[in-house]
MARBA-3410 file (N, C-alpha, C, O; in Angstrom, 1 decimal):
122
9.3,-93.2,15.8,10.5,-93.8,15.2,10.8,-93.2,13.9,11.9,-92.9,13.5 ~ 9.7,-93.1,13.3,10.1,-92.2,11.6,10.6,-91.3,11.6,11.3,-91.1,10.6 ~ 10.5,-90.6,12.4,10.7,-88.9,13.3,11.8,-89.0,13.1,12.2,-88.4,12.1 ~ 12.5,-89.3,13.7,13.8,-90.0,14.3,15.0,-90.1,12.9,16.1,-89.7,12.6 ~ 14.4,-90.6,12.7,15.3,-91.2,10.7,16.1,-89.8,10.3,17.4,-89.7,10.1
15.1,-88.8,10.1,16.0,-87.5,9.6,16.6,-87.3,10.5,17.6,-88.0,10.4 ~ 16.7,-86.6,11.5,17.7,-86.2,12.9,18.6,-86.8,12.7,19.7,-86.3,12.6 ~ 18.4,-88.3,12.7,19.6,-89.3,12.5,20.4,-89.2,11.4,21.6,-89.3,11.5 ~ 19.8,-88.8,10.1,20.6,-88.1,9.3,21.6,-87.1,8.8,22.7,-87.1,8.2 ~ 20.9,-86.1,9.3,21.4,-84.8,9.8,22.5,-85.0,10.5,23.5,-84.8,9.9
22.6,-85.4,12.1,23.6,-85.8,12.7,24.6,-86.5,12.2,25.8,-86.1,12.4 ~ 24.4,-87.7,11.4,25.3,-88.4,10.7,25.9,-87.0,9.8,26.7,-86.2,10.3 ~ 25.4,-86.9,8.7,25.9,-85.5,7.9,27.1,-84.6,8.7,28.3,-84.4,8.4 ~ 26.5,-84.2,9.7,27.1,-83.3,10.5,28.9,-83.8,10.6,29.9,-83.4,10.1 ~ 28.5,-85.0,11.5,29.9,-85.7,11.7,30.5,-86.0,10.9,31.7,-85.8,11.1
30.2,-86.6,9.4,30.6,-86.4,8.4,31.7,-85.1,8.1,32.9,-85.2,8.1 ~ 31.0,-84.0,8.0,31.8,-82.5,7.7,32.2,-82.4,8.7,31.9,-81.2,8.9 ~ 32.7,-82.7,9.7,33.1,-82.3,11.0,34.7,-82.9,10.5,35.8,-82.3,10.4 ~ 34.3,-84.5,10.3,35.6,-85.3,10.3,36.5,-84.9,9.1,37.7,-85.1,9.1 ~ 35.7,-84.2,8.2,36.5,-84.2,6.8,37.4,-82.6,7.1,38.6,-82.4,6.7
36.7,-81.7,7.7,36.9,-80.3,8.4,38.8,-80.8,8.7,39.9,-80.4,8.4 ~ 38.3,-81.7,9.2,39.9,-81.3,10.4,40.9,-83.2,9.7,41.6,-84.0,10.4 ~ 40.6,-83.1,8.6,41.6,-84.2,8.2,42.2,-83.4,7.2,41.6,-82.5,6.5 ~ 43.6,-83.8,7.4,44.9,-83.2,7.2,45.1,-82.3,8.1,46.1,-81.6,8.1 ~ 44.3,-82.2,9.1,45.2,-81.0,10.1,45.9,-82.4,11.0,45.4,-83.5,11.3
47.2,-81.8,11.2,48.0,-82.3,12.3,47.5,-81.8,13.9,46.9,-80.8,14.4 ~ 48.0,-83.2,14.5,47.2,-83.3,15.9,48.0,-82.3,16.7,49.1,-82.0,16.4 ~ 47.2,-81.9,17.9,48.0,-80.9,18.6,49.0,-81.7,19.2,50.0,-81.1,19.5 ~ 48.8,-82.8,19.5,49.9,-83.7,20.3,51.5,-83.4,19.5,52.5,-82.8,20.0 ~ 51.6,-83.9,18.2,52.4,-83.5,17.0,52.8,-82.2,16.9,54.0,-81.9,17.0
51.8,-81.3,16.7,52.2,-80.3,16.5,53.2,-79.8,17.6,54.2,-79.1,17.4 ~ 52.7,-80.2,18.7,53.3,-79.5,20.0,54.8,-80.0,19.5,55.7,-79.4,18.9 ~ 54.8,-81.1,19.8,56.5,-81.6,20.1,57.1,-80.8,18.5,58.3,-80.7,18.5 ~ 56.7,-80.3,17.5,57.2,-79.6,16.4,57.7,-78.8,17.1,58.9,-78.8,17.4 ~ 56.8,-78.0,17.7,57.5,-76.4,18.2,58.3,-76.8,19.4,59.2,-76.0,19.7
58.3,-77.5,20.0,59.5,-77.9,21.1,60.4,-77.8,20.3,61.1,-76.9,20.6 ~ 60.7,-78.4,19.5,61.9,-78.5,18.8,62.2,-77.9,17.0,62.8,-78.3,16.1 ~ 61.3,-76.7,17.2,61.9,-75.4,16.8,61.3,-75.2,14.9,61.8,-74.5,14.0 ~ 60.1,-76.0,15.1,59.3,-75.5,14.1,59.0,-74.3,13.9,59.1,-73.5,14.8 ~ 58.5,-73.8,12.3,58.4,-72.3,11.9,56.9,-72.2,12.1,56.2,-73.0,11.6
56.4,-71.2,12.7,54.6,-70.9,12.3,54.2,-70.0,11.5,54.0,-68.8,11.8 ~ 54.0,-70.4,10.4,53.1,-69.5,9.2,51.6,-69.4,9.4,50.7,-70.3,9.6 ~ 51.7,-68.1,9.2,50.1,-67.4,9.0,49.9,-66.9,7.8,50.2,-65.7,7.7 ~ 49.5,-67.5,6.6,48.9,-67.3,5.2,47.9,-66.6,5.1,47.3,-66.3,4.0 ~ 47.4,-66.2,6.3,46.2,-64.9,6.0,46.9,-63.7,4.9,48.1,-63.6,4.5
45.7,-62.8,4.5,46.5,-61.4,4.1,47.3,-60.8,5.3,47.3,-61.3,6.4 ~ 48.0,-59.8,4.9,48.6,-58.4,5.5,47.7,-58.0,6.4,47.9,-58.1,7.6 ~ 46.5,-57.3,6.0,45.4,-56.7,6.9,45.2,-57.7,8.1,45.3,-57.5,9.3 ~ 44.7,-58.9,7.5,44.2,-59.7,8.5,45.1,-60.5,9.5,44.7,-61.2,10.4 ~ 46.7,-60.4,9.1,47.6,-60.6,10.2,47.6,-59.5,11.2,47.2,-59.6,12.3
48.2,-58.3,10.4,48.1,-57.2,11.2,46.7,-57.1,12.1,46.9,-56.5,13.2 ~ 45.6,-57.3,12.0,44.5,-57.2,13.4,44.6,-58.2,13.8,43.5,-58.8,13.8 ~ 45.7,-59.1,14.3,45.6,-59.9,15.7,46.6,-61.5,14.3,46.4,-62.0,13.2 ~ 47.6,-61.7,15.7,48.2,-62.8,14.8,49.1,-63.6,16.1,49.5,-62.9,17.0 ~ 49.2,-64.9,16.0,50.2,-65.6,16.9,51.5,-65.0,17.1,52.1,-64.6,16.1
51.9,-64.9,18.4,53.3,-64.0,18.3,54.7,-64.5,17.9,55.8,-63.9,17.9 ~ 54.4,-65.3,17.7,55.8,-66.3,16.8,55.8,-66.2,15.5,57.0,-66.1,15.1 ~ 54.5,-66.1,14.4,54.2,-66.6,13.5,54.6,-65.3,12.6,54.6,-64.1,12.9 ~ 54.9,-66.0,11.5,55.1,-65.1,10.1,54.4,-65.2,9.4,54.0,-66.3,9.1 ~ 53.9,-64.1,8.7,53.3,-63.8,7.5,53.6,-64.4,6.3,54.6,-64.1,5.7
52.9,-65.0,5.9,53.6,-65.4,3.9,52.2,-65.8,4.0,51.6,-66.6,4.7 ~ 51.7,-64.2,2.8,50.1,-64.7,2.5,50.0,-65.9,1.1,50.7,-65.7,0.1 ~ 49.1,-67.0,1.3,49.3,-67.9,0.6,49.4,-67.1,-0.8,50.4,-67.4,-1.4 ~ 48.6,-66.4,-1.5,48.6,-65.8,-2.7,49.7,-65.4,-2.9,49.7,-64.5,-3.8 ~ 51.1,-65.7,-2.4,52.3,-64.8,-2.4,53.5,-66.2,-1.5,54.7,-66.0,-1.3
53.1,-66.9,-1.3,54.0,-68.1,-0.2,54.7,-68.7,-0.9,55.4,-69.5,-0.3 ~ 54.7,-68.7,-2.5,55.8,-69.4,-3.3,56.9,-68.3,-3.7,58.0,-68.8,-4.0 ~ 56.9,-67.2,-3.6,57.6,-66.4,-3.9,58.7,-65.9,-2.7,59.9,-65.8,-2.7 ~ 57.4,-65.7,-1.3,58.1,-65.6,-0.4,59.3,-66.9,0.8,60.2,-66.6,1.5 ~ 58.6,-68.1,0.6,59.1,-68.8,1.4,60.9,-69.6,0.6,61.9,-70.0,1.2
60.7,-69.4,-0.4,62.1,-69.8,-0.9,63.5,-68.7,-0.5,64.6,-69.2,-0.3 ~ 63.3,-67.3,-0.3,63.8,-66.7,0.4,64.0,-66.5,2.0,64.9,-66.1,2.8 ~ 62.8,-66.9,2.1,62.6,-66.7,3.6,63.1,-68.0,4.6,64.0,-68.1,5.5 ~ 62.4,-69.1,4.0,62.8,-70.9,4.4,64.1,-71.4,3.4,63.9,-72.1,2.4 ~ 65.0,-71.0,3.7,66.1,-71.8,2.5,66.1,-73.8,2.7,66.2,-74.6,1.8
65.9,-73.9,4.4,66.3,-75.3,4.5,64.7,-76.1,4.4,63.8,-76.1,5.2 ~ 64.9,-76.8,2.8,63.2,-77.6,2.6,62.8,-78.6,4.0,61.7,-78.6,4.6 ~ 63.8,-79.5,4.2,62.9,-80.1,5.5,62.8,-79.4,6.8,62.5,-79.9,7.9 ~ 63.0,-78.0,6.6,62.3,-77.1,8.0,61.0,-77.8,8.3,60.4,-78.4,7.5 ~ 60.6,-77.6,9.4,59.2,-78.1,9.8,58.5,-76.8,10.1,58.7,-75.9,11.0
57.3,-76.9,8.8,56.1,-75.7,8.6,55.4,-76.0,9.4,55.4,-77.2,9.7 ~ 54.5,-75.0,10.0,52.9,-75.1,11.0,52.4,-74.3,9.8,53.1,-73.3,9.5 ~ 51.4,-74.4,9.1,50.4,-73.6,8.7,49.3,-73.7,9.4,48.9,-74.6,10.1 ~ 48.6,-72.1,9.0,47.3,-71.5,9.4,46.9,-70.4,8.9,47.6,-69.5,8.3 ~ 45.7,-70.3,9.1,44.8,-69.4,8.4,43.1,-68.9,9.1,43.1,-69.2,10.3
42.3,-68.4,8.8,41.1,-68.3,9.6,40.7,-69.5,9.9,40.5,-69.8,11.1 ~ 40.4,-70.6,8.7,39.4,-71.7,9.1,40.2,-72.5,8.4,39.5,-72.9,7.5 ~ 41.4,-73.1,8.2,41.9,-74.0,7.7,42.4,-74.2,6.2,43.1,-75.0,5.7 ~ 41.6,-72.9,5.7,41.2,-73.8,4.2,42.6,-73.1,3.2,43.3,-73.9,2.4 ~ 42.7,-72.0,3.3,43.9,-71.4,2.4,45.6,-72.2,3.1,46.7,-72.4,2.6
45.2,-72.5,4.5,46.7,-73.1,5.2,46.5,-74.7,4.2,47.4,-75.3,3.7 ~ 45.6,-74.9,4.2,45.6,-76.6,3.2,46.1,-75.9,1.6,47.0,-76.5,1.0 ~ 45.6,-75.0,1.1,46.6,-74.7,-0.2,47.8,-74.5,-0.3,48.7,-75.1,-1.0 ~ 48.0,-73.4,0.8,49.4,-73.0,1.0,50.6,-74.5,1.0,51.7,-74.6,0.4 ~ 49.8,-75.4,1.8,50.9,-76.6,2.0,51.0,-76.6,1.2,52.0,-76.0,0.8
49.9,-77.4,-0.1,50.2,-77.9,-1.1,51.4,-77.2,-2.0,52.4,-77.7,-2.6 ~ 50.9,-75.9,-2.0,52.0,-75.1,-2.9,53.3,-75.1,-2.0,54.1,-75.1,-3.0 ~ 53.9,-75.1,-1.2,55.1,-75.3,-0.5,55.3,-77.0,-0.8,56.5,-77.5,-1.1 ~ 54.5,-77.6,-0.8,55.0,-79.1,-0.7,55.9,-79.3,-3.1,56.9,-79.8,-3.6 ~ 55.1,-78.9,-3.3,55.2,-78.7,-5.0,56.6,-78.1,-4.9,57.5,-78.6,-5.6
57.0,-77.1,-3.9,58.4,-76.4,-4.1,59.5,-77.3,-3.6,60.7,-76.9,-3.7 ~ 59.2,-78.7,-2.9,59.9,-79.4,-2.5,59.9,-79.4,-1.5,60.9,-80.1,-1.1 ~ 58.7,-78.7,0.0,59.3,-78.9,1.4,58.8,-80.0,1.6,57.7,-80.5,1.1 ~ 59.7,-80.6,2.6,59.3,-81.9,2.9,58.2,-82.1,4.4,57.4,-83.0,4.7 ~ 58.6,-80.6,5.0,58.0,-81.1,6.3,56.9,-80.2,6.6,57.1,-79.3,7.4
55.7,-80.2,5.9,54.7,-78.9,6.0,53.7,-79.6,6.4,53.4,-80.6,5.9 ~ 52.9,-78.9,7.7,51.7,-79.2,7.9,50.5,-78.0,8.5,50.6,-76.8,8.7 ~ 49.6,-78.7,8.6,48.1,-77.9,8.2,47.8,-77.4,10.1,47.2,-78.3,10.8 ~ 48.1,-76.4,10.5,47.6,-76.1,11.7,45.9,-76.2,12.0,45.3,-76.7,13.0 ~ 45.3,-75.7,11.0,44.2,-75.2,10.7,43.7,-73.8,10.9,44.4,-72.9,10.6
42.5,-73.5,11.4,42.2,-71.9,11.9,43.3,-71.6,13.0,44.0,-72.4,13.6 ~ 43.0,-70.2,13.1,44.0,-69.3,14.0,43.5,-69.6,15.1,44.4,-69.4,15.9 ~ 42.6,-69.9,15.7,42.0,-70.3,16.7,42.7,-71.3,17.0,43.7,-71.2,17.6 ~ 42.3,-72.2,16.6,42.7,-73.5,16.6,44.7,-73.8,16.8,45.4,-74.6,17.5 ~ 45.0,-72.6,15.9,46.8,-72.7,16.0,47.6,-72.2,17.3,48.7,-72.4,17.8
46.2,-71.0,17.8,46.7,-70.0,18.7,47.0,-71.4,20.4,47.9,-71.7,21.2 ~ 45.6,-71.8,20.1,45.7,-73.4,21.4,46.8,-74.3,21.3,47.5,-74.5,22.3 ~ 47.0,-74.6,20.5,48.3,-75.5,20.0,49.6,-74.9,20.5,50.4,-75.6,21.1 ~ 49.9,-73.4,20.2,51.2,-72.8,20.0,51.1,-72.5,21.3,52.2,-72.5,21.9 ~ 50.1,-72.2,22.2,49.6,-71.9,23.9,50.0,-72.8,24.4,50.9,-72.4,25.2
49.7,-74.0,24.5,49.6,-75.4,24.9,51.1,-76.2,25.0,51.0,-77.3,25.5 ~ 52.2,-75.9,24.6,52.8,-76.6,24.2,54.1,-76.3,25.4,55.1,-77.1,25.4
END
């Protein structure tokens, strides 16, 4: 039974970072009906890492550059954003910095993986 205590631990931990991983990402359920009805998909990767493989809908505005570029690019602020990125983590900045510029309707795809199922799926 003592044995047992750490594994149980660990496991707890795990789910822990699992659950925290994917809060703020919007559900695929949500997401889908976005792109039914004509949401934008941003890919905030770099240049390089769009160009080797990227969603075929999706645009480029690398987060290190997505305040500069999306005020030209998105004129209307309650457009509805999809962000993504490899693993989530720069598409959770990126919002932030679009949300600071006033968009109203931005959300966190998460990884490209993860965005590619969603935008597949729908």
């Amino acid at each position: 039974m003592s044995s047992l205590i750490p594994f149980l631990a660990v496991l707890a931990l795990l789910v822990v970072y699992m659950l925290m991983k994917r809060s703020g990402q919007v559900s695929p359920k949500v997401a889908a009906e976005y792109l039914r009805n004509g949401a934008m998909v941003i890919d905030v990767r770099s240049l390089n890492e769009f160009e080797s493989g990227h969603i075929l809908q999706a645009y480029n505005m690398p987060v290190d550059r997505i305040d500069i570029i999306a005020p030209a690019a998105v004129k209307d602020r309650n457009k509805v954003l999809l962000l993504h990125c490899s693993t989530g983590a720069r598409s959770a900045l990126a919002k932030k910095k679009l949300e600071g510029l006033g968009y109203k309707n931005v959300f966190n795809l998460g990884s490209l993986e993860r965005a590619g199922k969603i935008v597949m799926s729908r």
